[in-house]
Backbone bond lengths (Angstrom), bond angles and torsions (degrees), N, CA, C in turn:
res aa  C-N    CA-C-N  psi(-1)  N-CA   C-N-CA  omega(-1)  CA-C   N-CA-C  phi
1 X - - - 1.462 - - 1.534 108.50 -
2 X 1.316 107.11 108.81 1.696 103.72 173.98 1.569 102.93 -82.59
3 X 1.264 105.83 154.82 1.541 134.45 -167.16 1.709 104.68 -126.95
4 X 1.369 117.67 114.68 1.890 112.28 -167.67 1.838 84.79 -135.36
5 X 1.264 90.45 121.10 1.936 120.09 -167.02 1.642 85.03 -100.49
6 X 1.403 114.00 118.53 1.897 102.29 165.57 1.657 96.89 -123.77
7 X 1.948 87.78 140.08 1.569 99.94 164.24 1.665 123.17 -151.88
8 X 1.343 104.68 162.18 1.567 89.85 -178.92 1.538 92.28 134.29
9 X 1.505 116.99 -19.22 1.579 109.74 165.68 1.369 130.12 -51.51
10 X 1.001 134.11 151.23 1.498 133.90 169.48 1.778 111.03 170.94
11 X 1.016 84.50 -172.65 2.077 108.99 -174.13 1.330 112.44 -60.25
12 X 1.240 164.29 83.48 1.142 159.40 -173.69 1.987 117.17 -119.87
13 X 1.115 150.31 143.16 1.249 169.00 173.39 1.133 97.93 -71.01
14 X 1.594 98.59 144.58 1.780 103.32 -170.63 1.876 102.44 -76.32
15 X 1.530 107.54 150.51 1.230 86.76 -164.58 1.701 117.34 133.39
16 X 1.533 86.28 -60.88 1.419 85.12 -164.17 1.652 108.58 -100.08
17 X 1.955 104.18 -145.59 1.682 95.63 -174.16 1.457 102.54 -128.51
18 X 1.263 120.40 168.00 1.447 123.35 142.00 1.385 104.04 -137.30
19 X 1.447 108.64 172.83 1.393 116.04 179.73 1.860 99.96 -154.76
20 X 1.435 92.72 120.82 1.704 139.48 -164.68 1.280 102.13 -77.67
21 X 1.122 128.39 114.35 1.659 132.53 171.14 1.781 112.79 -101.14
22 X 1.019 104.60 145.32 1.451 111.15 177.01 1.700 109.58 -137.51
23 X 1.290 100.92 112.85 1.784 103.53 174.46 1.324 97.63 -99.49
24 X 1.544 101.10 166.48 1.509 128.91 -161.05 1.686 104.56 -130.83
25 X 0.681 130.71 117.19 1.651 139.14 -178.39 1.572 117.35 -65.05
26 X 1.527 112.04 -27.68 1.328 135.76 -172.96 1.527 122.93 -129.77
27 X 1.707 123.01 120.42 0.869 139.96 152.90 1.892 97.10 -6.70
28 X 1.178 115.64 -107.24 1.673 127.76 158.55 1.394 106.99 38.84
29 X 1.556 95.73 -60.37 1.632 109.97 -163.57 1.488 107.08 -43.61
30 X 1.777 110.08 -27.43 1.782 87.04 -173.94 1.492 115.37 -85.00
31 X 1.151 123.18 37.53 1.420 126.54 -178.92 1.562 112.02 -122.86
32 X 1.370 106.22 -6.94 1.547 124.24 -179.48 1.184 105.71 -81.22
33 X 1.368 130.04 146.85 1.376 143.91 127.89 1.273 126.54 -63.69
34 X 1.315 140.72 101.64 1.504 160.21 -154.62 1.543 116.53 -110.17
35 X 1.117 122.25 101.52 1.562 142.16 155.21 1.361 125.44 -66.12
36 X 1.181 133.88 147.64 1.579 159.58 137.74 1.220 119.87 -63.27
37 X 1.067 148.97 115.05 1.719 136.26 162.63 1.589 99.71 -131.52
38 X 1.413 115.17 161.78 0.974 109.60 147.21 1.943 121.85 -146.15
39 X 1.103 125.22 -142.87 1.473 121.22 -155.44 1.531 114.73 -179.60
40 X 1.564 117.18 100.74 1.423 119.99 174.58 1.551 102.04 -85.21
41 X 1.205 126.40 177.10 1.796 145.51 -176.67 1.765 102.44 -71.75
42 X 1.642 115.24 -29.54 1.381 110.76 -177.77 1.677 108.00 -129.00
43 X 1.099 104.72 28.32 2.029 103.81 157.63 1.398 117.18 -154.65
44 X 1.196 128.27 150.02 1.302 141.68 -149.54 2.013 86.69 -74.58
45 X 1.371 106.56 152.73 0.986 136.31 172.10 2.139 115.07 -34.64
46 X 1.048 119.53 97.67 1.655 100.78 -161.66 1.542 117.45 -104.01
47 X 1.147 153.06 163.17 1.491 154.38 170.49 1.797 102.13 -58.87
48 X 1.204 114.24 138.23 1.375 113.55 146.27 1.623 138.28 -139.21
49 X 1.098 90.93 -3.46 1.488 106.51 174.35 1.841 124.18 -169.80
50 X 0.693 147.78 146.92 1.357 143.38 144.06 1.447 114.84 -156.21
51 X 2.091 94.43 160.74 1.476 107.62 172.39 1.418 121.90 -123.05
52 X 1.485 109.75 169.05 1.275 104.63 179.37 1.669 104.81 -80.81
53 X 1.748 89.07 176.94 2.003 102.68 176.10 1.587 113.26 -51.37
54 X 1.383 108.91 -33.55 1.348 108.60 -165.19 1.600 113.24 -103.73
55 X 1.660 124.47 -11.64 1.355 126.75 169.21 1.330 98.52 99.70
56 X 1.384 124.48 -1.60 1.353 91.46 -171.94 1.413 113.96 -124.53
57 X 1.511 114.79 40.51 1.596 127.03 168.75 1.675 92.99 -138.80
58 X 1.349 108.09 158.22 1.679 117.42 -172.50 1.692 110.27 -153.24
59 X 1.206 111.92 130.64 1.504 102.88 178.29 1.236 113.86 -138.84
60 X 1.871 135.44 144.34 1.167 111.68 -159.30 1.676 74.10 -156.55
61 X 1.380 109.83 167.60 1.252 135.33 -172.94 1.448 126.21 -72.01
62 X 1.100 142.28 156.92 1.456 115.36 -169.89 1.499 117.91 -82.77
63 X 1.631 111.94 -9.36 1.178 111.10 178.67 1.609 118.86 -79.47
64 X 1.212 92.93 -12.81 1.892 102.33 -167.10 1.860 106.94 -116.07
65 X 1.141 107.53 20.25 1.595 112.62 170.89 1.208 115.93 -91.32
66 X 1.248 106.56 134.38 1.899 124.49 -170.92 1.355 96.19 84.54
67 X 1.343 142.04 -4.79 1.259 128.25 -150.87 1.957 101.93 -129.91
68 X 0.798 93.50 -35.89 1.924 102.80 -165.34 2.020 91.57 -121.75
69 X 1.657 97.10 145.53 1.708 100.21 172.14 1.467 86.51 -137.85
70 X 1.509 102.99 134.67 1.461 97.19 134.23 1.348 145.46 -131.49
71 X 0.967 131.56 156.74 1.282 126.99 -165.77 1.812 114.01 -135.95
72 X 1.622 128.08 162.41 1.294 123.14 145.23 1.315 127.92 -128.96
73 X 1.253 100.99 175.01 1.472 122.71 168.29 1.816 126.49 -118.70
74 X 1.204 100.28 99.71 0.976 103.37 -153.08 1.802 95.52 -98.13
75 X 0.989 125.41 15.55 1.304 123.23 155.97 1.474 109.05 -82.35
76 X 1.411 132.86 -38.79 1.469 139.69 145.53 1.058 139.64 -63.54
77 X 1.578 117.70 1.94 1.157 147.58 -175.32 1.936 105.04 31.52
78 X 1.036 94.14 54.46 1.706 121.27 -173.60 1.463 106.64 -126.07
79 X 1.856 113.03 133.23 0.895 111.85 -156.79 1.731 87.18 -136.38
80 X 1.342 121.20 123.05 1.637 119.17 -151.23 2.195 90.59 -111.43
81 X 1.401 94.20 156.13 1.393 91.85 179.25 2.030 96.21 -138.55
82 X 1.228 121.97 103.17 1.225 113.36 -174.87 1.398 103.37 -111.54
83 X 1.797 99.66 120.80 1.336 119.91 -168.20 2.273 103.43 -101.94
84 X 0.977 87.04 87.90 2.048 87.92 149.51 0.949 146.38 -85.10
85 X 1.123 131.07 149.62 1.573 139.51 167.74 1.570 96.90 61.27
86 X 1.180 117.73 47.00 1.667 116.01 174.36 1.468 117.41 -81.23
87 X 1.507 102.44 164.15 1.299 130.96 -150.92 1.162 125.15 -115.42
88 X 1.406 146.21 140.48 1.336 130.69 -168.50 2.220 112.45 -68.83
89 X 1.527 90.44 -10.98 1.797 101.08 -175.22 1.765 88.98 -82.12
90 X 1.092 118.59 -27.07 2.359 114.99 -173.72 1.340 94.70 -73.34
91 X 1.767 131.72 7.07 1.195 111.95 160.89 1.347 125.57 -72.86
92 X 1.383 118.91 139.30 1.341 118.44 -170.95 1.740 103.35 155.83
93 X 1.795 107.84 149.15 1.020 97.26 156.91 1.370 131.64 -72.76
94 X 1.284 114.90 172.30 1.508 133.33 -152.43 1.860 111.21 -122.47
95 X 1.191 104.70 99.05 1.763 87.20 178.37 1.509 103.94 -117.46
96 X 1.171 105.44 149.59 1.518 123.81 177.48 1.881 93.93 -90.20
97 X 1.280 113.41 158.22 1.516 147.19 143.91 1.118 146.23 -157.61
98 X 1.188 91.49 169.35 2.152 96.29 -170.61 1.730 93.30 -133.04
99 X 1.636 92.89 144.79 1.673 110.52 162.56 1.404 118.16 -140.63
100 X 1.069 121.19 125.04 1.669 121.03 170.31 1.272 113.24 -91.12
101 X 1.386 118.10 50.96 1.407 121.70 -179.20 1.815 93.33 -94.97
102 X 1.657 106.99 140.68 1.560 97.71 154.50 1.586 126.82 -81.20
103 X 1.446 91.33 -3.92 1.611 85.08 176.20 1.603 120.01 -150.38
104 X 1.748 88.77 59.59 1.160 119.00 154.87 1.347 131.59 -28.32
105 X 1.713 128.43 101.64 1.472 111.07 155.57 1.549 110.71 -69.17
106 X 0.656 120.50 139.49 1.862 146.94 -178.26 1.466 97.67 -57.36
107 X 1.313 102.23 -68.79 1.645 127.87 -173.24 1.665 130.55 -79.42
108 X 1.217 102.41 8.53 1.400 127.50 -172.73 1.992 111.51 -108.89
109 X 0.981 114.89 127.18 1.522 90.64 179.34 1.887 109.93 -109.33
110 X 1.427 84.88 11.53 1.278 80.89 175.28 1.851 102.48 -83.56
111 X 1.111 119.91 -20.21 1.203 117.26 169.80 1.735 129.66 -70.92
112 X 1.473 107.06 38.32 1.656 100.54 -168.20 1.788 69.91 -166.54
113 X 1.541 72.20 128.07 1.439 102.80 175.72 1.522 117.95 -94.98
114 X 1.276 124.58 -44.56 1.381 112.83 173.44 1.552 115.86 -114.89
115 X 1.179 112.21 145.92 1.471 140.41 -165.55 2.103 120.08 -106.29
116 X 1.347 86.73 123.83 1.534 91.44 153.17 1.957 135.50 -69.82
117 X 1.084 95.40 172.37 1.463 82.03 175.47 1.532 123.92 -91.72
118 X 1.090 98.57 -27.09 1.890 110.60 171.48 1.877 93.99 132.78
119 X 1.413 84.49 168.54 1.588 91.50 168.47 1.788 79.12 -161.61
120 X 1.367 94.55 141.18 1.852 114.65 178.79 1.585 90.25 -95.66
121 X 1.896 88.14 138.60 1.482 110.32 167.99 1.100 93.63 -140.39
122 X 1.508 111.75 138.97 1.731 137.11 -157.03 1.428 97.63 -130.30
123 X 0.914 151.33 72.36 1.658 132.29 161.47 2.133 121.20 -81.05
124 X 1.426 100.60 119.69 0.871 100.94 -175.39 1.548 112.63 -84.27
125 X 1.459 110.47 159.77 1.624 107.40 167.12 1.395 116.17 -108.55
């Protein structure tokens, strides 16, 4: 059972950045494909980013392009989400995931089996 701890959320002004950490409990993790989603109180749960096992494909949503990267480290089995030039709409919680599917949709969250707990990001305007 992998276990993915996310932090780095908080209060920020439209404008500026944060950058979202996701730990991995298990070695394993570098064989996963790892997603971003997140989730306001009045819309269903949405995609915002993910990568492949190996780092070197990336896919992100159309609202968060040019604007958000993510990337990992899979020697830290840490999976980083760096959000810029954010917006008072990037409010929302934030969940990290992992799937060991080989045939992973990216953009699907039904395709990722284990879950973070959230970390809240607030950007004010």
């Amino acid at each position: 059972q992998v276990q993915l701890v996310e932090s780095g959320g908080g209060l920020v002004q439209a404008g500026g950045s944060l950058r979202l950490s996701c730990a991995a409990s298990e070695r394993t993790f570098m064989r996963y494909a790892l997603g971003w989603f997140r989730q306001t109180p009045w819309k269903v749960r949405e995609f915002v980013s993910a990568i492949d096992w190996t780092g070197g494909n990336t896919y992100h949503a159309d609202s968060v392009k040019g604007r958000f990267t993510i990337s990992r480290d899979n020697a830290k089995n840490t999976v980083y989400l760096q959000m810029n030039s954010l917006k008072p709409e990037d409010t929302a919680v934030y969940y990290c995931a992992a799937s060991n599917s080989p045939f992973v949709n990216y953009y699907s969250e039904t395709s990722y089996v284990y879950w973070g707990q959230g970390t809240q990001v607030t950007v004010s305007s």
